[in-house]
C-alpha positions in Angstrom: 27.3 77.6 113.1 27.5 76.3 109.4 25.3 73.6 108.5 26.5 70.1 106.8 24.9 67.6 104.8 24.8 65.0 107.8 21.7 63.0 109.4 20.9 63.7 112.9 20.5 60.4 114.3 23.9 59.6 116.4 25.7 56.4 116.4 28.7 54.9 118.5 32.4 56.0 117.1 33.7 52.4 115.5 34.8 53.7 112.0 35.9 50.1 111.3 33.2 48.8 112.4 30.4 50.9 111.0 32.1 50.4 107.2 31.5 46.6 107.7 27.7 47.2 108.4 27.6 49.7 105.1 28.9 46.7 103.0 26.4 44.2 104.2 23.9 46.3 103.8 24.9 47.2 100.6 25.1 43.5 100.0 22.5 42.2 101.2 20.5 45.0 98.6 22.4 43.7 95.7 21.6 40.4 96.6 17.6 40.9 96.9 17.2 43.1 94.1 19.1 40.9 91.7 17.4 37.2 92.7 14.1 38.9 91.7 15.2 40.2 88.6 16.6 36.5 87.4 13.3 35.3 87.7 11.6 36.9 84.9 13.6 36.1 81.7 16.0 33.6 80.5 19.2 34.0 82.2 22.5 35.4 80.4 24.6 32.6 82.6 22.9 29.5 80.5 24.6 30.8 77.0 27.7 32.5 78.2 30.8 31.1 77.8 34.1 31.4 79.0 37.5 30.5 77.7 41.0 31.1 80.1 44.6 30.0 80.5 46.0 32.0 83.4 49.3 30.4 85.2 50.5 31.9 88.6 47.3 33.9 88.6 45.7 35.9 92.1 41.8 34.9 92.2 40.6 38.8 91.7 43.1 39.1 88.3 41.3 35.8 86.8 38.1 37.5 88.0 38.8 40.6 86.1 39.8 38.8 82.9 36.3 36.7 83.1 34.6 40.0 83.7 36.7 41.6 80.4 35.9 38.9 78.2 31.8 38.7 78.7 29.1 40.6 80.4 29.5 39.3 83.6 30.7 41.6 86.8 31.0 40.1 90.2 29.9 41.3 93.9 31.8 40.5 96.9 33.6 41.3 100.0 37.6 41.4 99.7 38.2 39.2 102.7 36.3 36.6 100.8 39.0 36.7 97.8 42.6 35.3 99.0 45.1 38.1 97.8 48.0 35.8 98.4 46.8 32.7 96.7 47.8 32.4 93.0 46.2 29.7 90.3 46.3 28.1 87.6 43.5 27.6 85.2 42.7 26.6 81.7 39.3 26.3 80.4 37.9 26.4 77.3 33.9 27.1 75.9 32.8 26.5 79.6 30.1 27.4 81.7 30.4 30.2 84.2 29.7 27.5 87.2 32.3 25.3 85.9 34.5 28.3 85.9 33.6 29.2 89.4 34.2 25.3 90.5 37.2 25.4 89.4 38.5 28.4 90.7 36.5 28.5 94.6 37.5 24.0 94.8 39.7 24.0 98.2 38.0 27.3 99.8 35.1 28.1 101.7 33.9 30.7 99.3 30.5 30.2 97.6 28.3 32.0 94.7 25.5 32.4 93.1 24.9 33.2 89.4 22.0 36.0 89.0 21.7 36.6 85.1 25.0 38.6 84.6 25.8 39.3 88.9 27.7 37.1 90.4 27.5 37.5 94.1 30.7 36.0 95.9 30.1 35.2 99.3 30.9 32.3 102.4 29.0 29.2 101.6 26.7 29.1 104.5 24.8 32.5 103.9 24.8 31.8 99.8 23.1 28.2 100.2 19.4 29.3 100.7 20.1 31.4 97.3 21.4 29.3 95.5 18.6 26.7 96.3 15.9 29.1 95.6 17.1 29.6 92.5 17.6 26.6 91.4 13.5 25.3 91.9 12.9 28.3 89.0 11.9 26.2 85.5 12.6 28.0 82.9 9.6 27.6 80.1 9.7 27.9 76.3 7.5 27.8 73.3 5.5 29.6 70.7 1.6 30.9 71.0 -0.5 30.3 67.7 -3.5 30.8 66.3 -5.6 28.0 64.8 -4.2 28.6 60.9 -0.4 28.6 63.1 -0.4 32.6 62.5 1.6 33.3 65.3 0.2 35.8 67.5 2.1 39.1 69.0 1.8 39.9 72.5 -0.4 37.3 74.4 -0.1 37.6 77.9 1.3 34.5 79.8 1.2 34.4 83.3 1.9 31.9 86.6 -1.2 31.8 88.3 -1.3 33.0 91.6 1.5 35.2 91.0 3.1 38.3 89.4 5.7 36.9 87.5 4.4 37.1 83.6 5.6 38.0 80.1 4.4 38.2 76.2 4.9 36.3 73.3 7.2 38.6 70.4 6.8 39.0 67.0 7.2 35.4 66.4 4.7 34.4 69.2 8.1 32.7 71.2 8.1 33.3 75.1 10.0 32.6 78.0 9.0 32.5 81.5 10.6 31.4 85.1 8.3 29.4 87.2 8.5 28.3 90.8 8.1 24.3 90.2 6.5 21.7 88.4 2.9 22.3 89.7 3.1 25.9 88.5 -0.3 26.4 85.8 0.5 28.9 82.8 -2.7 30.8 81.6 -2.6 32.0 77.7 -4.5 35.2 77.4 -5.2 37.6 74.3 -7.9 39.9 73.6 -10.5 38.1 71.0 -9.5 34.4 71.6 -10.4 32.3 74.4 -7.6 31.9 77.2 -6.1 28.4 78.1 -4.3 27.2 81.2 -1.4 24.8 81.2 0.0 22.9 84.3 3.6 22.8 83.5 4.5 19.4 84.9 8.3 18.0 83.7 7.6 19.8 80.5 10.1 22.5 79.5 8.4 23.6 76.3 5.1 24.3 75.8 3.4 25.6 72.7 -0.3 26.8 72.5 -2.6 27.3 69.9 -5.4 29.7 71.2 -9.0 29.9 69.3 -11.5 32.8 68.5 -13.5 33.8 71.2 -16.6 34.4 68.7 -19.2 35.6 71.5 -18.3 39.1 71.3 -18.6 39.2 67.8 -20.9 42.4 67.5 -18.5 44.8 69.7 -17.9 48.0 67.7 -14.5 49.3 68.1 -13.1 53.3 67.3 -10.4 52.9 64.5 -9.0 54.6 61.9 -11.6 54.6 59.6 -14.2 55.7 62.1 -16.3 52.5 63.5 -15.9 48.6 62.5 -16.9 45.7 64.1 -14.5 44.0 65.9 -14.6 40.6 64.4 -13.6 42.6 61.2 -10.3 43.6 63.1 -7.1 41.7 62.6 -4.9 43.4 65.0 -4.7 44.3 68.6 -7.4 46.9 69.8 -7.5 48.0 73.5 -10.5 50.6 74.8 -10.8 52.5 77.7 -13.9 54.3 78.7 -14.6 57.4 80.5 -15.2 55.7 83.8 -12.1 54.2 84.2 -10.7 57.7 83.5 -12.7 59.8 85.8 -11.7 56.7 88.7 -8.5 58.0 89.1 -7.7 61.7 90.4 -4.6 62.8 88.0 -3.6 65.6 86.6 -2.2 64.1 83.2 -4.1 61.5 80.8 -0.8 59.7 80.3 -1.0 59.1 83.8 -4.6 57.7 83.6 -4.0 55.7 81.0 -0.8 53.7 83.0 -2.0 50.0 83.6 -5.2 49.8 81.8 -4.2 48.3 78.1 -1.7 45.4 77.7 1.2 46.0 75.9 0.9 49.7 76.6 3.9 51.6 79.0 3.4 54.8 80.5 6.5 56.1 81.7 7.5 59.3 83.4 10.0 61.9 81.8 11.3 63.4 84.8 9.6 64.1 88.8 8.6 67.8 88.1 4.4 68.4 88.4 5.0 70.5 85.0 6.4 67.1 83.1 3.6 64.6 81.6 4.8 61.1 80.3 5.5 59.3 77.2 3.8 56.4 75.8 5.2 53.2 74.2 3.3 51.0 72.1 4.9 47.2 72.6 8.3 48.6 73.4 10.8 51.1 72.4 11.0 50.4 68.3 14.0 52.5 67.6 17.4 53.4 68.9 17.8 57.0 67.3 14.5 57.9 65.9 11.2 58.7 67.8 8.8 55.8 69.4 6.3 57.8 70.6 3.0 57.2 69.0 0.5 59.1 66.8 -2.3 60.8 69.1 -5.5 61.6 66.9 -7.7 63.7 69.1 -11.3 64.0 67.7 -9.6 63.5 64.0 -6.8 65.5 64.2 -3.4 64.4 64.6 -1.7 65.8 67.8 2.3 65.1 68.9 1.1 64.4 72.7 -1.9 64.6 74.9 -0.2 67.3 77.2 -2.9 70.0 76.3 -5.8 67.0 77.2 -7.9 67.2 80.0 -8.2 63.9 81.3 -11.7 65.3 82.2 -13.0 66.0 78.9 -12.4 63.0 77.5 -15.0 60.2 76.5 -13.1 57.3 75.2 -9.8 56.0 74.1 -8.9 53.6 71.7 -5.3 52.4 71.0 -4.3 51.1 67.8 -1.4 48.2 68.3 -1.7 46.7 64.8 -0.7 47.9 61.3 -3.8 46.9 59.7 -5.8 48.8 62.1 -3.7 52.0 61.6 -2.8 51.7 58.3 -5.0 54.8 57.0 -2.3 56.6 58.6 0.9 54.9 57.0 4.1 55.3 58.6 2.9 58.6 61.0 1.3 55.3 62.9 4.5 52.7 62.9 4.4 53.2 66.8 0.9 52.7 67.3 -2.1 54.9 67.1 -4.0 56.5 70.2 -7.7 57.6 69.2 -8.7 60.2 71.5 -12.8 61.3 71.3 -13.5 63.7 73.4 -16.7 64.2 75.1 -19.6 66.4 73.6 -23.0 68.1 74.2 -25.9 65.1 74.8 -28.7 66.9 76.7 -31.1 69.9 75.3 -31.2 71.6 78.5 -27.6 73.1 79.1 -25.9 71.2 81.9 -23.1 72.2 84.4 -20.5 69.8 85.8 -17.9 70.7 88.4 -15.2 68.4 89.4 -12.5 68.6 91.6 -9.7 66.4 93.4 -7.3 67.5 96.2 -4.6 65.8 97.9 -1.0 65.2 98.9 2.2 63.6 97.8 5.5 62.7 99.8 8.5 60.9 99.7 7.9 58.3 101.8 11.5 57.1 102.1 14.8 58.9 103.2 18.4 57.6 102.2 20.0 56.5 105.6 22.9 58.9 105.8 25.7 59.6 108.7 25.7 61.7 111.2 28.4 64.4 112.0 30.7 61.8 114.9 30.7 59.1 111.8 31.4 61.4 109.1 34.5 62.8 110.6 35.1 59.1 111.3 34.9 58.3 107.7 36.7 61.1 106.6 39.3 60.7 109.3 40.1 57.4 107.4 40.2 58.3 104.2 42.5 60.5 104.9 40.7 63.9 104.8 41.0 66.3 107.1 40.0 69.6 107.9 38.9 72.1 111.1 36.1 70.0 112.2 35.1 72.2 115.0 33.2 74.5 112.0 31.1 71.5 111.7 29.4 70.3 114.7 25.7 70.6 113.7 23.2 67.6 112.6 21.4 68.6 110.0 18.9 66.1 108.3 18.9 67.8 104.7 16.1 65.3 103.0 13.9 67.0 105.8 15.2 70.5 104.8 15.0 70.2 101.4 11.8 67.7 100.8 8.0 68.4 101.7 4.3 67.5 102.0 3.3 68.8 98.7 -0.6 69.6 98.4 -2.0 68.7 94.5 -5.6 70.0 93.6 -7.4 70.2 90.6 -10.6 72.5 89.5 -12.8 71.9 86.2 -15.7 73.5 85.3 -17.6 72.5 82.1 -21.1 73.5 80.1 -22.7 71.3 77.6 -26.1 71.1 76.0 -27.4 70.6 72.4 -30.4 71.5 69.7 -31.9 70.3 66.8 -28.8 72.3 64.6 -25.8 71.6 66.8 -24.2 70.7 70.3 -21.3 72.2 72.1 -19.1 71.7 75.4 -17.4 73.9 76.3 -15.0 73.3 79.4 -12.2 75.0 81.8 -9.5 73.6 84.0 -7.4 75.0 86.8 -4.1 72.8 88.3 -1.8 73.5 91.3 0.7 70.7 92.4 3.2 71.9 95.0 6.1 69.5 94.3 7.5 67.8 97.4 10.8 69.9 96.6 10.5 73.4 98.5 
C-alpha cells in the first residue's frame, strides 16, 4: 500500500461541516495573534484615510476598493458579507471606523480595527475585542538628557508587564498601555531610571540624569581601555560567566538577550547555520548591517569560527564615537571579542562538556485519509482512492528527538616571558530532521 501525506487521527465524515471548524479556527488565530501585535506600536488605523463614491455597490466590491486604495486588508467569513445587498457611499478624508459605520449601519455585522487587519465578524463575539482594545492608551513623547541632548535607545517599559519599546534617533517613543494607572519606567545604561504613572496624560517627556556612582568602571573600546564616564555613546559588556551559563553551540546564540538594543537572529534551522547580529535595527535596505567583529584586535566578518568557550569578555560598541577608530567598517556597530588567555604558572587543564536534546514540540493539525477524500471530493478532485487507504502521520516520519553534545578540551599556563592557551572543540547536533 502507498503512503499519503495524511494524519492518523480519524474524524466523522461531515465535509461541510468540518470546513466550518477550519475557518473558525483559522479565525479565531488571526484574531489572537493580531490583538497582540496592535498593542505595541501606534496603530496604522489612527492616520489612515479613506476617500469613496461607490453607487449600486455589493459590500465585498467597496471592501476591495478600500483595501486597493490603503494598506488595509480585511478578515471575515462570507456569510457575514450580504452578496445581494448593494450601497451607496461617499466619503471623503475619513476614518476607517466611520467607513465601517457607514457601510455595516442596518446589519448585525461587527469589526474590529487591529493596526492594518480588519476582522469582520457578528457583533456579539467581536464586542469583548473591541472593548479590550479600546482600554489600550497610546503614550507619546521624547527622552532627554539634562543639556535636552536627546538620547537613542532608552528602554521604556509598563511595569509589571512585557509590553516595552525605545526611544529613536530623536529620543521620540510610543507605547500602548493597559489604563490610566499604568507606571512607565525610563531606563538607560549610565543615567539613573525614572518611573512615571501615566494618569490622563497622553504625552509624557523625560529628562533622565547621570548616574555618577559608577564613574570609575573601565570599559573595552576601540582604543583599548577608557573609563566609562569618558564614554559618550552606548557600551554593553558581557562577561565570561554569563557565557559559560548557557550550553550553546554558537556565540551568536549566547549573546541573544543579554545587551539592549542588540538582536540575534537565526539564518535558517540547520545545526551547521550560526546567526546574524543587528546593532539597533537593520540600517540598510541593499547593503550589509552586520557589524564589525574585532576578535583580540583583529577584524573578523563573523564569530562562526569562535568558541563560545574560549572567550573572556565582550564588549559591543553601539555609538559612533566609541567606534570611530574604525570609521565606516564600524557604521553597524562594533563587537570587541577578547578571548581568554594563560593566567596561572603551573599549566592547567579544563574540560567542558554539554549534552542534550532538541524537538519540535508542536505538530500542524492535519486531516486524515476519510476527510481528505472528503475535501477533495468537494473540490472537485477525484481520483482511485482505494490506492490510498493508509494513515500516515508524516511530521512523525519525517521529524525526530535530535541529541546535541559538545566536547572542549583546553591547556593554559604562563612564565615570566610569555602565556599561551591553547584549546580544542568537538560538536555533534543531530538535527530534529532525519
Amino acid at each position: 500500500m502507498k503512503k499519503t501525506g495524511i494524519n492518523h487521527e480519524r474524524g466523522e465524515k461531515y465535509p461541510f461541516l468540518l470546513k466550518m471548524i477550519r475557518i473558525m479556527k483559522l479565525s479565531i488565530i488571526l484574531i489572537t495573534f493580531s490583538v497582540i501585535q496592535v498593542f505595541a506600536t501606534t496603530t496604522y488605523s489612527q492616520k489612515a484615510k479613506i476617500n469613496l463614491d461607490l453607487k449600486n455597490t455589493m459590500i465585498k466590491d467597496v471592501l476591495v476598493k478600500i483595501e486597493s486604495q490603503s494598506e488595509f486588508y480585511f478578515l471575515y467569513s462570507p456569510k457575514m458579507i450580504n452578496d445581494k445587498k448593494k450601497v451607496d457611499i461617499t466619503v471623503s478624508d475619513k476614518k476607517i471606523e466611520y467607513v465601517l459605520n457607514q457601510l455595516f449601519a442596518s446589519s448585525n455585522a461587527g469589526y474590529v480595527v487591529m493596526d492594518r487587519q480588519i476582522v469582520i465578524s457578528d457583533k456579539t463575539q467581536i464586542a469583548p475585542f473591541t472593548q479590550h482594545i479600546k482600554k489600550q492608551i497610546i503614550i507619546t513623547g521624547y527622552v532627554t538628557d539634562t543639556e535636552g541632548n536627546p538620547i537613542v535607545g532608552v528602554n521604556v517599559t509598563e511595569v509589571g508587564t512585557s509590553t516595552g519599546t525605545i526611544s529613536d534617533f530623536n529620543g521620540n517613543y510610543s507605547i500602548s498601555v493597559a489604563n490610566e494607572s499604568s507606571i512607565l519606567k525610563f531606563s538607560y545604561i549610565g543615567y539613573i531610571s525614572q518611573s512615571v504613572t501615566v494618569g490622563n496624560q497622553t504625552t509624557i517627556n523625560v529628562t533622565l540624569k547621570e548616574d555618577t556612582k559608577d564613574i570609575g568602571e573601565v570599559v573595552v573600546i576601540g582604543y583599548g581601555t577608557q573609563n566609562i564616564k569618558d564614554i559618550t555613546g552606548s557600551v554593553s559588556n558581557i562577561s565570561t560567566e554569563e557565557i559559560e551559563d548557557r550550553p550553546v553551540l554558537h556565540l551568536e546564540d549566547a549573546l541573544a538577550g543579554k545587551a539592549a538594543g542588540v538582536q540575534v537572529i537565526s539564518s535558517s534551522g540547520k545545526p551547521q547555520n550560526g546567526a546574524f547580529m543587528r546593532i539597533r535595527g537593520t540600517t540598510s535596505i541593499d547593503g550589509s548591517s552586520e557589524p564589525l567583529y574585532v576578535i583580540d584586535g583583529v577584524p573578523s566578518e563573523n564569530m562562526m569560527s569562535i568558541n563560545p568557550n574560549d572567550i573572556e569578555s565582550i564588549s559591543i560598541l553601539k555609538d559612533a564615537s566609541a567606534s570611530a577608530i574604525y570609521g565606516a567598517s564600524g557604521a553597524n556597530g562594533v563587537v570587541i571579542i577578547t578571548t581568554k588567555r594563560g593566567k596561572n604558572k603551573k599549566a592547567t587543564v579544563e574540560l567542558n562538556s554539554h549534552f542534550g536534546f532538541s524537538k519540535v514540540t508542536k505538530h500542524i493539525d492535519v486531516l486524515n485519509s476519510s476527510q481528505y477524500i472528503d475535501l477533495m471530493d468537494e473540490l472537485g478532485l477525484t481520483t482511485d482512492w482505494s490506492l490510498y487507504t493508509e494513515n500516515t502521520d508524516w511530521q512523525n516520519e519525517v521529524l525526530r528527538q535530535a541529541a546535541f553534545n559538545s566536547y572542549q578540551l583546553s591547556l593554559s599556563g604562563s612564565d615570566e616571558k610569555t602565556n599561551y592557551y591553547v584549546s580544542g572543540n568537538w560538536t555533534k547536533n543531530d538535527g530534529v530532521v532525519r
